[in-house]
C-alpha positions as CSV (number, residue, x, y, z in Angstrom):
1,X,-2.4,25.5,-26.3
2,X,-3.1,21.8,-26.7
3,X,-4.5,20.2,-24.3
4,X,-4.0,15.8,-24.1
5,X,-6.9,14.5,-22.6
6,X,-4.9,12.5,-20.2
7,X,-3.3,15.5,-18.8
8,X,-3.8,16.1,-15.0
9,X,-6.4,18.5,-13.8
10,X,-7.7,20.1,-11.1
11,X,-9.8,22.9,-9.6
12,X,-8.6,26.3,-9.2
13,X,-9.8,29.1,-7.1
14,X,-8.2,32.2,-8.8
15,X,-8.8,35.3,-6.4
16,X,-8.0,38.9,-7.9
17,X,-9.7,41.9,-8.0
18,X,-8.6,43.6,-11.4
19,X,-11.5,42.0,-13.4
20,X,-9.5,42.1,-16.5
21,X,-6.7,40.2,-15.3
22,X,-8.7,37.7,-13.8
23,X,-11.1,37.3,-16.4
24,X,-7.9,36.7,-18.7
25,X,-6.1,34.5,-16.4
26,X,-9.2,32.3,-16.3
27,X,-9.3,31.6,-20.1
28,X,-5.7,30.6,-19.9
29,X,-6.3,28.2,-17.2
30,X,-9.1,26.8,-19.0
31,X,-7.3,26.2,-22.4
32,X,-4.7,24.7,-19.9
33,X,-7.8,22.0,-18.9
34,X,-8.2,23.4,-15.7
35,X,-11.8,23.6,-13.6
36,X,-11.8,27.7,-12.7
37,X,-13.6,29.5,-10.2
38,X,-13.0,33.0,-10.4
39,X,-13.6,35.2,-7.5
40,X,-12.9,39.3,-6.7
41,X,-12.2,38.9,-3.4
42,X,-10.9,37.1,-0.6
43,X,-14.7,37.1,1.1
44,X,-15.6,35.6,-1.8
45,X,-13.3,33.1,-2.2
46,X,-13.5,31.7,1.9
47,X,-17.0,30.8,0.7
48,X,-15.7,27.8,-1.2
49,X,-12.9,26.9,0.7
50,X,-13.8,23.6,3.1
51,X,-12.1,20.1,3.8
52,X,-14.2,19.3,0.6
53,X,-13.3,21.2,-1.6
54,X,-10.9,19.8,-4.3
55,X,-9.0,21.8,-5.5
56,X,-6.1,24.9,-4.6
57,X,-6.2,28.7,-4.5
58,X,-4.0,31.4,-6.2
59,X,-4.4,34.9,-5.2
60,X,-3.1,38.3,-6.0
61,X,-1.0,39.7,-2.8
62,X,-2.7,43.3,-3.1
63,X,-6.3,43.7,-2.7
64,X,-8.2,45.5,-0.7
65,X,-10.3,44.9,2.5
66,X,-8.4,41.4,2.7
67,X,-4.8,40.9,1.4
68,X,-3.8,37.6,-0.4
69,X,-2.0,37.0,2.9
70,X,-5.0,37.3,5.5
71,X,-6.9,35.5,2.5
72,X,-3.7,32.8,3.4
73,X,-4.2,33.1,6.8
74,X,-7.9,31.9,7.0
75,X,-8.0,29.3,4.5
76,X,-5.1,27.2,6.0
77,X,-7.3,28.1,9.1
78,X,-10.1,25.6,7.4
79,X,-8.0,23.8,6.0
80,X,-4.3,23.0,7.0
81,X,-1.9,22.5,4.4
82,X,-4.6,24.0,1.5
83,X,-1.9,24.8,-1.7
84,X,-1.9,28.3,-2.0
85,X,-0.1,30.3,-4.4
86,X,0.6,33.4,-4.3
87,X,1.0,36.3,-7.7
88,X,2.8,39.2,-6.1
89,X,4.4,42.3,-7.5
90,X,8.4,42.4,-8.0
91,X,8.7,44.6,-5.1
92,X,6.9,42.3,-3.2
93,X,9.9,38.7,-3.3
94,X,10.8,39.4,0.2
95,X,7.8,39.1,1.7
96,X,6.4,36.1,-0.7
97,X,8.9,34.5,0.5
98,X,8.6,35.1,4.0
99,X,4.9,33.8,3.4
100,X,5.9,30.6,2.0
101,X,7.2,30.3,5.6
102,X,4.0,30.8,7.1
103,X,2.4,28.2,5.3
104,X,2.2,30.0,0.9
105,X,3.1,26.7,-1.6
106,X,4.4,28.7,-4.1
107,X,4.8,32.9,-5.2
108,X,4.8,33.9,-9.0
109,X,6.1,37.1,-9.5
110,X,4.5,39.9,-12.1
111,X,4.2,40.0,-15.2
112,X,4.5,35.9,-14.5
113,X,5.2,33.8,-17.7
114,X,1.8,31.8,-18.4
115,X,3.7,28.7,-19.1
116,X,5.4,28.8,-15.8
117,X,1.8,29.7,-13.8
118,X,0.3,26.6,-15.2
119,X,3.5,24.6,-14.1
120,X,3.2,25.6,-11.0
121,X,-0.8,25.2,-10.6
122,X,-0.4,22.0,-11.9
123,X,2.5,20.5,-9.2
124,X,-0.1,22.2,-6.5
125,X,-3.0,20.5,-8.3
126,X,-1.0,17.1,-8.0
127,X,-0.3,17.8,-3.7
128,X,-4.2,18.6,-3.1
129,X,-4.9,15.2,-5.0
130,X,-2.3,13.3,-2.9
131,X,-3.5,14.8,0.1
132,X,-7.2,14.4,-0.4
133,X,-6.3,10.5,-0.9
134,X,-4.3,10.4,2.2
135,X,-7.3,11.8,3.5
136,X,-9.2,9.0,2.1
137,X,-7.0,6.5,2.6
138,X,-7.4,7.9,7.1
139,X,-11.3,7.8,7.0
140,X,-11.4,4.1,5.0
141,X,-9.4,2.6,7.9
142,X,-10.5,4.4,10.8
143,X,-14.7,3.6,9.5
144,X,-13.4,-0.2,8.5
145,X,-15.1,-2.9,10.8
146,X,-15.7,-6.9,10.7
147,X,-13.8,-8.4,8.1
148,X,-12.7,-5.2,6.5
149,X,-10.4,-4.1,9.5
150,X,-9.2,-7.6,9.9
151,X,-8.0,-8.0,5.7
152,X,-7.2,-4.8,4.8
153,X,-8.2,-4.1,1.1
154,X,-10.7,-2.7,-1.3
155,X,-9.1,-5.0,-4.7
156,X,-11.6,-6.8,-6.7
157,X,-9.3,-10.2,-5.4
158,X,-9.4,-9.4,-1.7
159,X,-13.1,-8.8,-2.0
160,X,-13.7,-11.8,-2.7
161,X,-11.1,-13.7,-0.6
162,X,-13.4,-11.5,2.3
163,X,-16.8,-13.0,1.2
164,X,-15.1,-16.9,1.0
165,X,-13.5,-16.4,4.5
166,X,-17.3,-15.5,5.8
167,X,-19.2,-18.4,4.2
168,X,-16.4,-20.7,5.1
169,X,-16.1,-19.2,8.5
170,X,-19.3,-21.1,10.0
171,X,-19.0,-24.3,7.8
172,X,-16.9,-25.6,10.8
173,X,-14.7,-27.8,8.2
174,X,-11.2,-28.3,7.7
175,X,-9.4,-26.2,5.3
176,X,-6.0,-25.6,3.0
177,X,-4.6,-21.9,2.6
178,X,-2.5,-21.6,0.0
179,X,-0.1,-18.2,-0.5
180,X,3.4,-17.3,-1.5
181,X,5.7,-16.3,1.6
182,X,4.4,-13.0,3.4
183,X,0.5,-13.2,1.7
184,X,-0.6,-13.4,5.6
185,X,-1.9,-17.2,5.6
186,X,-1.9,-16.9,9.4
187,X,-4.0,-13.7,9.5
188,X,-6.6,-15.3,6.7
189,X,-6.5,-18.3,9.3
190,X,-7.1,-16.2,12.5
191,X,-10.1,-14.8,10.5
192,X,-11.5,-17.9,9.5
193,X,-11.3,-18.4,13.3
194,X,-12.6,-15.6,14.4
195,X,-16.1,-15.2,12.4
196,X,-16.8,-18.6,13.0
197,X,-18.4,-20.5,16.3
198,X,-15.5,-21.5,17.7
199,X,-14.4,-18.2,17.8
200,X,-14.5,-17.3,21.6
201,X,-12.0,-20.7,22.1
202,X,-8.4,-20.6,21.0
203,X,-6.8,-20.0,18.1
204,X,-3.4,-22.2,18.0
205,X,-0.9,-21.4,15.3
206,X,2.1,-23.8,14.9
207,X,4.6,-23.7,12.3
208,X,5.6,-27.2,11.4
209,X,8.9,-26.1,9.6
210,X,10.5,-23.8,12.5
211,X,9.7,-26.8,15.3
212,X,12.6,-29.2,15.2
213,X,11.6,-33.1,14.1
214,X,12.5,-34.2,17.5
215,X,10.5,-31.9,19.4
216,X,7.1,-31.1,17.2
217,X,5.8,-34.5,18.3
218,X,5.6,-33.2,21.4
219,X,4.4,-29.7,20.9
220,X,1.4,-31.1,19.1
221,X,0.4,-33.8,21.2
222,X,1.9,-33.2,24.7
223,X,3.9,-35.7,26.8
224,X,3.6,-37.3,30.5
225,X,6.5,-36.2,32.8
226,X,9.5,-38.7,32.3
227,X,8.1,-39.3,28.4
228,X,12.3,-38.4,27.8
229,X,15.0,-36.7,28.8
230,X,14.1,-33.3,30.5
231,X,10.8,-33.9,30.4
232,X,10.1,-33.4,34.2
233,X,6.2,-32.6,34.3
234,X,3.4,-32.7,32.3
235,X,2.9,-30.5,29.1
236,X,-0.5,-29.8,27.0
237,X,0.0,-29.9,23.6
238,X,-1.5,-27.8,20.6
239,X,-3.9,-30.2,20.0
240,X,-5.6,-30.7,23.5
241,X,-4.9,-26.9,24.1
242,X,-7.0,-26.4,20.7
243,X,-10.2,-28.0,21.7
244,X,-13.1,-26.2,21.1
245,X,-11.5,-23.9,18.8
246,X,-8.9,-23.9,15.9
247,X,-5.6,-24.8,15.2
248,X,-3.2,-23.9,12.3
249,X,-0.7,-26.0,10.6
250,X,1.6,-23.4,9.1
251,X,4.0,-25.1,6.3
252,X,2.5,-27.9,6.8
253,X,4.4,-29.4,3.7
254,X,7.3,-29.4,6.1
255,X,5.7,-32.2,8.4
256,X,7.3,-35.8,8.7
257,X,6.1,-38.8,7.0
258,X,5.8,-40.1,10.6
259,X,4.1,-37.4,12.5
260,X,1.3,-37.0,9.3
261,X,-0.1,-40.2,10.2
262,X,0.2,-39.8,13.8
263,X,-2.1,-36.1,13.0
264,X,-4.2,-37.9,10.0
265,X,-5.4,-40.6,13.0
266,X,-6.2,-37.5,15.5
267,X,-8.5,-35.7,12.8
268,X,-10.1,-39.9,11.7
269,X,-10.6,-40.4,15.3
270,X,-11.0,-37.3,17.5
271,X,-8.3,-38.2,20.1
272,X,-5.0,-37.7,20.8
273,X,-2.3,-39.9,23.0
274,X,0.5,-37.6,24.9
275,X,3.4,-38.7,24.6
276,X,4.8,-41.1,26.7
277,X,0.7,-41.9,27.4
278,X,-1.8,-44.4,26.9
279,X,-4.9,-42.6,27.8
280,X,-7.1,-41.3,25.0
281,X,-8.3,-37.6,25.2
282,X,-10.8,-36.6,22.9
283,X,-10.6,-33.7,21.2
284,X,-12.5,-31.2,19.4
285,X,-11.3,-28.8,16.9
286,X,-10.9,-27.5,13.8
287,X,-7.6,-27.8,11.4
288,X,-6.6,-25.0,8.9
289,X,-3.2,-25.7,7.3
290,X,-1.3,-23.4,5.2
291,X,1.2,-24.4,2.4
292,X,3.4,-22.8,-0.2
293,X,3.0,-25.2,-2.8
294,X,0.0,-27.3,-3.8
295,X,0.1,-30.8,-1.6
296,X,-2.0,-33.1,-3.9
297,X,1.4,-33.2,-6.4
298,X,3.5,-33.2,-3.2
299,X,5.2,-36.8,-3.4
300,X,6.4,-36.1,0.5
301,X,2.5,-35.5,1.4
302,X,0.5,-38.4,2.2
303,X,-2.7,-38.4,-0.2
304,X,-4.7,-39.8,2.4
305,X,-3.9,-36.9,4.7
306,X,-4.5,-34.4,1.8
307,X,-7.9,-35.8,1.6
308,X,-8.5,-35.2,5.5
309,X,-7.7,-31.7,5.4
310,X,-8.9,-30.6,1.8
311,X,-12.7,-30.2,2.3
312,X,-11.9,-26.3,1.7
313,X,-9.2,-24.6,0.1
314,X,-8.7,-21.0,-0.2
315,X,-6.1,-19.2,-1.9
316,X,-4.4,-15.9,-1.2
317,X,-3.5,-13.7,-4.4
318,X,-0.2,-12.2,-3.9
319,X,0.3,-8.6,-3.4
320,X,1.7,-7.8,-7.2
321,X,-2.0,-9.1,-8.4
322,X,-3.7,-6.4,-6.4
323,X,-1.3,-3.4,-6.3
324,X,-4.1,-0.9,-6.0
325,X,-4.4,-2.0,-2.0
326,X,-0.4,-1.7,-1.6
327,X,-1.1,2.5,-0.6
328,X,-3.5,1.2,1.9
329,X,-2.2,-1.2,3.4
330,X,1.7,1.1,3.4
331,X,-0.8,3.7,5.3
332,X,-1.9,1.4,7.9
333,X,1.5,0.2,8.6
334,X,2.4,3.6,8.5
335,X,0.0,4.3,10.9
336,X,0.6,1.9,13.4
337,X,4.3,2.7,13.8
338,X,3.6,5.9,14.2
339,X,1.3,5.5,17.1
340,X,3.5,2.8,18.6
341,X,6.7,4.9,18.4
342,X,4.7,8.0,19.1
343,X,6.3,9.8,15.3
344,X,3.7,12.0,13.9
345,X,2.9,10.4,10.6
346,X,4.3,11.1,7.3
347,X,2.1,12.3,4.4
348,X,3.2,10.1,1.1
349,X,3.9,12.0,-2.3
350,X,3.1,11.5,-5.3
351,X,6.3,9.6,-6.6
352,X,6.2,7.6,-3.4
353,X,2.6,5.9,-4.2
354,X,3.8,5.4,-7.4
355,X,6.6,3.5,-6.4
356,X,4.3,1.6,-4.3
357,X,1.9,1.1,-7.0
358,X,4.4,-0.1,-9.6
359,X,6.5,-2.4,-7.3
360,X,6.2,-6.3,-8.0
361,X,6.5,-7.4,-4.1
362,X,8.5,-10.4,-4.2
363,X,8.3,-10.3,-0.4
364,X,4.2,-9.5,-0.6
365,X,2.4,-7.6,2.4
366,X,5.5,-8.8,4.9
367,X,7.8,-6.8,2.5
368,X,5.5,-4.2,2.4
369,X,4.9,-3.8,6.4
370,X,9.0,-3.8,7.0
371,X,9.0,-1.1,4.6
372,X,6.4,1.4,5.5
373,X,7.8,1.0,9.5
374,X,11.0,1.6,8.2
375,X,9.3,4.9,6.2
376,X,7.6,5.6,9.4
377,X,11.0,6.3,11.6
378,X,13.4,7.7,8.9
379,X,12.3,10.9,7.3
380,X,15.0,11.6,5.4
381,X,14.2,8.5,3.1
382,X,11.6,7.8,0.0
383,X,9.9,3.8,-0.7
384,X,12.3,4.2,-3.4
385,X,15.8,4.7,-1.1
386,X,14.3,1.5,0.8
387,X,13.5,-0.5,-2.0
388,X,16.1,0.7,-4.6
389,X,19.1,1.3,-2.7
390,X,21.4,2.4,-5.6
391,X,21.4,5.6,-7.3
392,X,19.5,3.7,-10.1
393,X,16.4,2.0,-8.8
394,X,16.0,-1.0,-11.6
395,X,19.4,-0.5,-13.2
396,X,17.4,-2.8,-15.9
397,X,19.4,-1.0,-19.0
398,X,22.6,-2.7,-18.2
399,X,20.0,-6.2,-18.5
400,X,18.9,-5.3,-21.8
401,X,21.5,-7.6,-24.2
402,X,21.2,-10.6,-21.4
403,X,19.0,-13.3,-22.8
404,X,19.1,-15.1,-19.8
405,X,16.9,-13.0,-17.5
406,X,13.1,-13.6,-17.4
407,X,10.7,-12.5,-20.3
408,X,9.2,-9.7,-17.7
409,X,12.7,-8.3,-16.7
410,X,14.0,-8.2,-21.0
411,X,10.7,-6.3,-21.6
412,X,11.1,-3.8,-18.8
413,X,14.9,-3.3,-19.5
414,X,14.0,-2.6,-23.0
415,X,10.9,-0.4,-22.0
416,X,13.2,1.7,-19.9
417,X,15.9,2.3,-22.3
418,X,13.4,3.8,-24.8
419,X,11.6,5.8,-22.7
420,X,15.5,7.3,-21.3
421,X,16.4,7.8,-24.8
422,X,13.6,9.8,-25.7
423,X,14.2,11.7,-22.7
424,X,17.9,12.4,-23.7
425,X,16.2,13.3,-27.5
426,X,14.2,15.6,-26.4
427,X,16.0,17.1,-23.2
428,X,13.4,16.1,-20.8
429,X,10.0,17.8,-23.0
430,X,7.7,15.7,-21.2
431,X,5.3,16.6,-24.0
432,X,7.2,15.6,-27.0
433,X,7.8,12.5,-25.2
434,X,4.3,11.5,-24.5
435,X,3.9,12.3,-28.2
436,X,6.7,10.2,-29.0
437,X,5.8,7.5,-27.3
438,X,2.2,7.6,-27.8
439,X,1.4,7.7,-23.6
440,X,-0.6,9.4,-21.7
441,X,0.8,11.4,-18.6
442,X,0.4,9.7,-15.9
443,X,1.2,6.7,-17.4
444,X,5.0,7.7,-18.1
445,X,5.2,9.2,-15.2
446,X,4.3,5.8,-13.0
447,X,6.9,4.6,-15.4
448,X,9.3,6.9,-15.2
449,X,9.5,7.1,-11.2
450,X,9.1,2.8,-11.8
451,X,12.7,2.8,-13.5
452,X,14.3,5.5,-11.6
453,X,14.0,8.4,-14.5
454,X,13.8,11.9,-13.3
455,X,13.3,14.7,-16.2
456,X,16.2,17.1,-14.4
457,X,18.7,14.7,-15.9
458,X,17.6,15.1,-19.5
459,X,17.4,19.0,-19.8
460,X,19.5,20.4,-21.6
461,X,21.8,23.6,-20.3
């Protein structure tokens, strides 16, 4: 059998007390790539079964002083949800089956076809993976402190987005964020709040483009009762409210010409007039604004202004440049709608991180959130029913001859189309496909489950 170096792996703990069989099952498994432990008996085998250990059992049903079922019985004792399969006699269906209930991942039934064994190992191989990185995935963000539980995140990119937020944190100067829709501006902000001095006083957040122009005047600088019409006492603004600690200009681009001199005169100075006031108040505070696009080519933005508030800038790398933290951050999420709606929490498959690992995020870590709380209270739906509701998740073939979609989506429309023909040519032989196409496995198959190709559809009656 040959064996592509890319092909997935694991370890296997085969338990069977016919030495012959075992002994033969164990060179299969190895030509199959597979790590083998081999032990004659259950007693054995419970000596290498812990939360730690990697890899799955299989066990023959009949042996004696402990059956393959009390051999079941005890290792999903020490560790729920182990993959165990079971290799039972023919007489024995009924009651493989009935242990599947109790907790068996799979039976194959004597003489069992090799091909089919290493099939099966393999899918249980694959569950033991994904539920040793779930595991993983727990312990990271239960043990996460500081910074790390704040920005959640273990990408080269958020790293060091981490390390800028702490030596900018105590530098007590004003500073830009800059970050598509959803990147979390406002949570980099509360950070650079947080690990600073000023982190015991407030932490004011104002979004400049959800205020009204009639009204943010007010909300940023207060007013005197009778200042206009309804305005019966007085009111503190952000700014005076601010003092001492931060406050955050959120689409700042979206502020008046007006009111940006009116704020570029408060930062010169250090004072503020309510409105409808003539008394000074000095204040002291720091200013992080956030913007979309950059404001130094932003003819609305006054240059002066930009000066003012650009002594630091620090920009936040959307989500489709660091897709290895979108599992983490889905099982956060994930987590904290569980506990909030008391659900017990779902375990993610395989296909499921790959969706999330292959998805470009238009949306970014906002997208992501509504996503995994929407995962967290329907069980009966996949990331890819949420983010692909069609039958068809890309639908990119029918893209293919349209010249006028972007470079990216022409390339994966094209990419898709040859990977489903070479499914069709070859009836779904994952193998003669990864020849084909020169791939290694688990590359087609973040690829296949990317474009909404499943292997069932290609085989051939």
């Amino acid at each position: 059998m040959d064996v592509n170096e890319n092909d997935v792996r694991g370890t296997v703990l085969l338990v069977d007390d016919e030495a012959m069989v075992r002994k033969s099952t164990e060179k299969w498994l190895a030509m199959a790539g597979f790590e083998v432990i081999g032990c004659d008996s259950g007693a054995e085998a419970l000596k290498h079964i812990s939360e730690s250990f990697r890899g799955i059992v299989v066990s023959d049903v009949k042996m004696p002083e402990m059956t393959g079922l009390e051999l079941m019985a005890a290792a999903l004792s020490e560790v729920p949800g182990l993959p165990i399969v079971l290799v039972t006699g023919h007489g024995d269906v009924d009651m493989a089956i009935s242990a599947m209930r109790k907790g068996a991942y799979d039976f194959i039934e004597k003489p069992f076809n090799p091909e089919r064994l290493v099939e099966t190992i393999q899918r249980a191989c694959e569950k033991r993976r994904l539920m040793l990185d779930n595991l993983r995935l727990q312990q990271h963000l239960a043990s996460s402190t500081g910074i790390d539980k704040r920005l959640i995140g273990i990408s080269p990119v958020i790293q060091r987005l981490k390390q800028e937020i702490l030596t900018l944190a105590d530098l007590d100067t004003n500073v830009i964020i800059y970050g598509e829709t959803g990147t979390g501006k406002e949570l980099v902000a509360q950070s650079l709040h947080e690990f600073s001095t000023r982190g015991r006083a407030h932490f004011v957040p104002i979004n400049c483009g959800a205020i009204p122009e009639s009204l943010i005047e007010s909300e940023l600088f207060g007013h005197e009762a009778g200042a206009f019409t309804g305005a019966t006492k007085r009111r503190i603004g952000k700014f005076e409210y601010a003092s001492g600690g931060t406050l955050f200009l959120d689409e700042i681009e979206s502020m008046p010409l007006h009111l940006q001199i009116k704020l570029l005169r408060a930062l010169q100075e250090g004072v503020i007039e309510r409105l409808g006031g003539n008394a000074p108040i000095p204040v002291d505070l720091r200013v992080i604004a956030a913007a979309k696009t950059d404001l130094r080519v932003d003819d609305n933005f006054r240059e002066d202004l930009f000066y003012r508030l650009n002594v630091t800038q620090l920009h936040i790398p959307p989500l489709r440049d660091r897709l290895e933290d979108a599992p983490l951050l889905f099982e956060h999420y994930l987590r904290m709608t569980a506990q909030s709606h008391e659900r017990e929490q779902r375990i993610l498959p395989e296909q499921d991180i790959r969706t999330l690992n292959s998805y470009q995020w238009p949306g970014n870590v906002r997208e992501l959130k509504n996503v995994a709380m929407r995962y967290a209270l329907d069980k009966r739906v996949s990331v890819s029913d949420i983010l692909f509701p069609e039958d068809q998740p890309m639908q990119l073939s029918e893209l293919s001859g349209d010249i006028s979609q972007p470079l990216a989506i022409q390339v994966a429309a094209f990419e898709a189309e040859v990977i489903k023909r070479s499914l069709a040519e070859h009836g779904g032989n994952i193998k003669s496909v990864m020849d084909m196409l020169d791939l290694p496995r688990r590359t087609l198959n973040q690829k296949m489950a990317k474009y909404g190709l499943h292997r069932s559809d290609f085989i051939s009656d």
